[in-house]
C-alpha positions in Angstrom: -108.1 -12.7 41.0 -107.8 -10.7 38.0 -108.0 -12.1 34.2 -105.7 -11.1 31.5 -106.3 -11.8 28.3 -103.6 -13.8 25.9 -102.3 -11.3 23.8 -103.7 -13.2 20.8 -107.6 -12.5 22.5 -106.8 -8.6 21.3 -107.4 -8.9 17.7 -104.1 -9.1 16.7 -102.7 -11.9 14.7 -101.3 -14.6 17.2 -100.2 -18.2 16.0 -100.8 -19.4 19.3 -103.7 -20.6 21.0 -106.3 -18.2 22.2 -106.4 -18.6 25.8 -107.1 -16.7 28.9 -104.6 -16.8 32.0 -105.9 -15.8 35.3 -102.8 -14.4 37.5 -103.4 -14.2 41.7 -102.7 -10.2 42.6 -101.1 -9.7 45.8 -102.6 -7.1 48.4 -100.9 -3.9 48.2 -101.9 -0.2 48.9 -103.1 2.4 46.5 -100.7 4.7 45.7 -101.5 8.0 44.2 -99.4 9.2 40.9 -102.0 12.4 39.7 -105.0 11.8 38.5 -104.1 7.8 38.5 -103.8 5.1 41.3 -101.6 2.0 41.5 -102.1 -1.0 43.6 -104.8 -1.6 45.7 -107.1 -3.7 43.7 -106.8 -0.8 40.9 -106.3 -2.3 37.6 -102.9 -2.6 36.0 -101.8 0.8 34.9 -98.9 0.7 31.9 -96.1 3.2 31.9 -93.5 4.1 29.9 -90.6 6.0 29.2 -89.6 8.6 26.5 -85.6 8.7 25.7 -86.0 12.2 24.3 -83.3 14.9 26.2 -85.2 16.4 28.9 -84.3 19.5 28.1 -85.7 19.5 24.5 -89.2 20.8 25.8 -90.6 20.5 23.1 -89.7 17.2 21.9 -90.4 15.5 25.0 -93.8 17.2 25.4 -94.6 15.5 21.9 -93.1 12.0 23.3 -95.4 12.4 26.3 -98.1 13.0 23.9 -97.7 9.9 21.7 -96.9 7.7 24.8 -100.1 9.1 26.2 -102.4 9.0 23.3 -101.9 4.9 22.4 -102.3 4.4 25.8 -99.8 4.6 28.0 -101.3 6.5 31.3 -98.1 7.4 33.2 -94.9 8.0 32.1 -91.0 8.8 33.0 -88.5 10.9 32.2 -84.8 11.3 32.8 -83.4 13.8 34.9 -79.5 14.1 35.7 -78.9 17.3 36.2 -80.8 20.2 38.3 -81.0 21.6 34.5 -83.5 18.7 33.6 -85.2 19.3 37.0 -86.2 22.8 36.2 -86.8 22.1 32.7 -89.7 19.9 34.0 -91.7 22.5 35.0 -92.4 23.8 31.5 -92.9 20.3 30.6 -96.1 20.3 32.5 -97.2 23.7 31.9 -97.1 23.1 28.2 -98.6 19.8 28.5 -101.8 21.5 30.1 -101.6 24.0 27.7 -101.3 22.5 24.4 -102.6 18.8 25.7 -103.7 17.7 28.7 -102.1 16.5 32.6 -100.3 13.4 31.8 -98.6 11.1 35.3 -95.3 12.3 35.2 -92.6 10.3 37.1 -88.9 11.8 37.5 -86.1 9.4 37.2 -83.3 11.1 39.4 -79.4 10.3 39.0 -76.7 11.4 41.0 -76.5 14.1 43.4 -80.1 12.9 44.3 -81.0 15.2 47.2 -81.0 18.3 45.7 -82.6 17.2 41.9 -84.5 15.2 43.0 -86.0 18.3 45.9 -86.3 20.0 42.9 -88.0 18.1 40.2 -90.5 16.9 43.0 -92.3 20.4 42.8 -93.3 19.5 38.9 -93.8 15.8 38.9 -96.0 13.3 40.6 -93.6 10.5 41.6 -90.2 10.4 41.8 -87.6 7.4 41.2 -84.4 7.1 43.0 -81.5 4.6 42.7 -80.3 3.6 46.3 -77.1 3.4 44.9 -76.4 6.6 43.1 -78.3 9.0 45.5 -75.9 9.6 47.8 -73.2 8.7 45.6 -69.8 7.1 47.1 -66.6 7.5 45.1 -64.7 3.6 44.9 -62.1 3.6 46.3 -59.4 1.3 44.5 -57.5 0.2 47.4 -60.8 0.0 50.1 -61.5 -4.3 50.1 -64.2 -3.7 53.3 -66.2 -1.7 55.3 -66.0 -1.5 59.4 -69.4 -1.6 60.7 -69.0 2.1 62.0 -68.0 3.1 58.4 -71.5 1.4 57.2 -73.3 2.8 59.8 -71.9 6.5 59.0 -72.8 6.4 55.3 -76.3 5.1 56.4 -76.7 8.2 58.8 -75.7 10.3 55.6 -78.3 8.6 53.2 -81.0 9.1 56.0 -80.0 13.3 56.4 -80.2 13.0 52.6 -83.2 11.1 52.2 -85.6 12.7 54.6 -86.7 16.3 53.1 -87.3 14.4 50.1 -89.7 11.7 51.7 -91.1 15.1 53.8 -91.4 16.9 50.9 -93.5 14.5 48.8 -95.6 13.3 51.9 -96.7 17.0 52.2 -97.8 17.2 48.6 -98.9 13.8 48.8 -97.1 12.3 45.9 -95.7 9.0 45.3 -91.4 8.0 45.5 -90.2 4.8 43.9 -87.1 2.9 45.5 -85.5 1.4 42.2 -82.9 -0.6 43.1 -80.6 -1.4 40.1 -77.6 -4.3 40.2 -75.1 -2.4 37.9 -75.1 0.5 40.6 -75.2 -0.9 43.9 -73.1 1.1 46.5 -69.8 0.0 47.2 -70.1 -0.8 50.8 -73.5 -3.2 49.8 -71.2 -5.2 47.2 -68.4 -5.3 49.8 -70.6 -6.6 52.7 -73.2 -8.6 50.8 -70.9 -9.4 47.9 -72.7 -10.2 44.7 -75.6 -11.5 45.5 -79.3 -10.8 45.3 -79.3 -10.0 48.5 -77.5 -6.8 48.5 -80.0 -5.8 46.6 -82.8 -6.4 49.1 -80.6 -4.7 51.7 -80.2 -1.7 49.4 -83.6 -1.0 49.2 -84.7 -2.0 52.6 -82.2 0.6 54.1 -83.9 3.0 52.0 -87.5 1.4 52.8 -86.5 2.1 56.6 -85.7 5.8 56.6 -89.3 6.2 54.8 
């Protein structure tokens, strides 16, 4: 059991009552992301993300910064193109250089296999979106899926999937399945329909492969 404080027990003006709310953790493993660990009985870690271009290395090494100095102990950044991938590795270098290491988690778009290879050599933990990393094209006309046809796209995720889970296993770093609604595949909205449930199934596909 782990007690948060109300945020009016900080010091900052609250109107409401100053209470304190004790909230039951579920077990879960440690996960490494550099020099911090989630989960696990570790305490709550806050991250955040900077909308800076990644490709502006010096802005988003400043953005890391400020994130970083008022307390923010991991954070993510965007990458949609191999471009952005590549440009995180003078991210970190001028972060050591002119600051300190700071968590670094890549958020990978489309195309994921070979960004998201990439970007893992310069970053600590990598987010993917079940939906977009092997990316399907809608087809207007399509109103189902056979269960070979979901089958063949699942093959393809898991050819796609796997040097990236081998990759970061090897350099023991961290991969978050982010599921999103607005980007579920095709062929989960189709079989699942809209529901919550697709969702699950979106990431538990993925969760398999791993």
């Amino acid at each position: 059991m782990q007690t948060i404080s109300n945020p009016g027990t900080t010091g900052l003006p609250n109107p409401l009552t100053h209470t304190e709310t004790s909230l039951p953790r579920r077990k879960t493993r440690p996960v490494p992301v550099g020099s911090i660990t989630i989960g696990g009985g570790h305490p709550v870690v806050v991250q955040s993300m900077i909308n800076e271009d990644t490709l502006d290395i010096d802005g988003s090494v400043a953005a890391i910064r400020r994130l970083h100095e008022i307390g923010c102990e991991i954070v993510r950044v965007t990458v949609p193109s191999m471009a952005h991938a590549k440009a995180l590795a003078q991210i970190k270098a001028k972060l050591a250089q002119t600051y300190q290491a700071v968590p670094l988690v890549a958020d990978v778009h489309h195309n994921g296999m070979k960004i998201a290879l990439e970007v893992a050599k310069h970053v600590d933990k990598v987010r993917i979106n079940p939906g977009l990393y092997v990316f399907e094209k809608a087809q207007s006309d399509r109103t189902e899926y056979s269960q070979s046809e979901f089958e063949e796209i699942g093959a393809q995720i898991r050819s796609t999937l796997e040097p990236l889970v081998l990759s970061l296993r090897d350099q023991n770093k961290s991969m978050r399945i982010g599921v999103n609604h607005g980007s579920l595949a095709e062929r989960m909205l189709f079989t699942y329909g809209d529901t919550p449930e697709g969702m699950v199934e979106s990431a538990l596909e993925f969760i398999r492969i791993c």
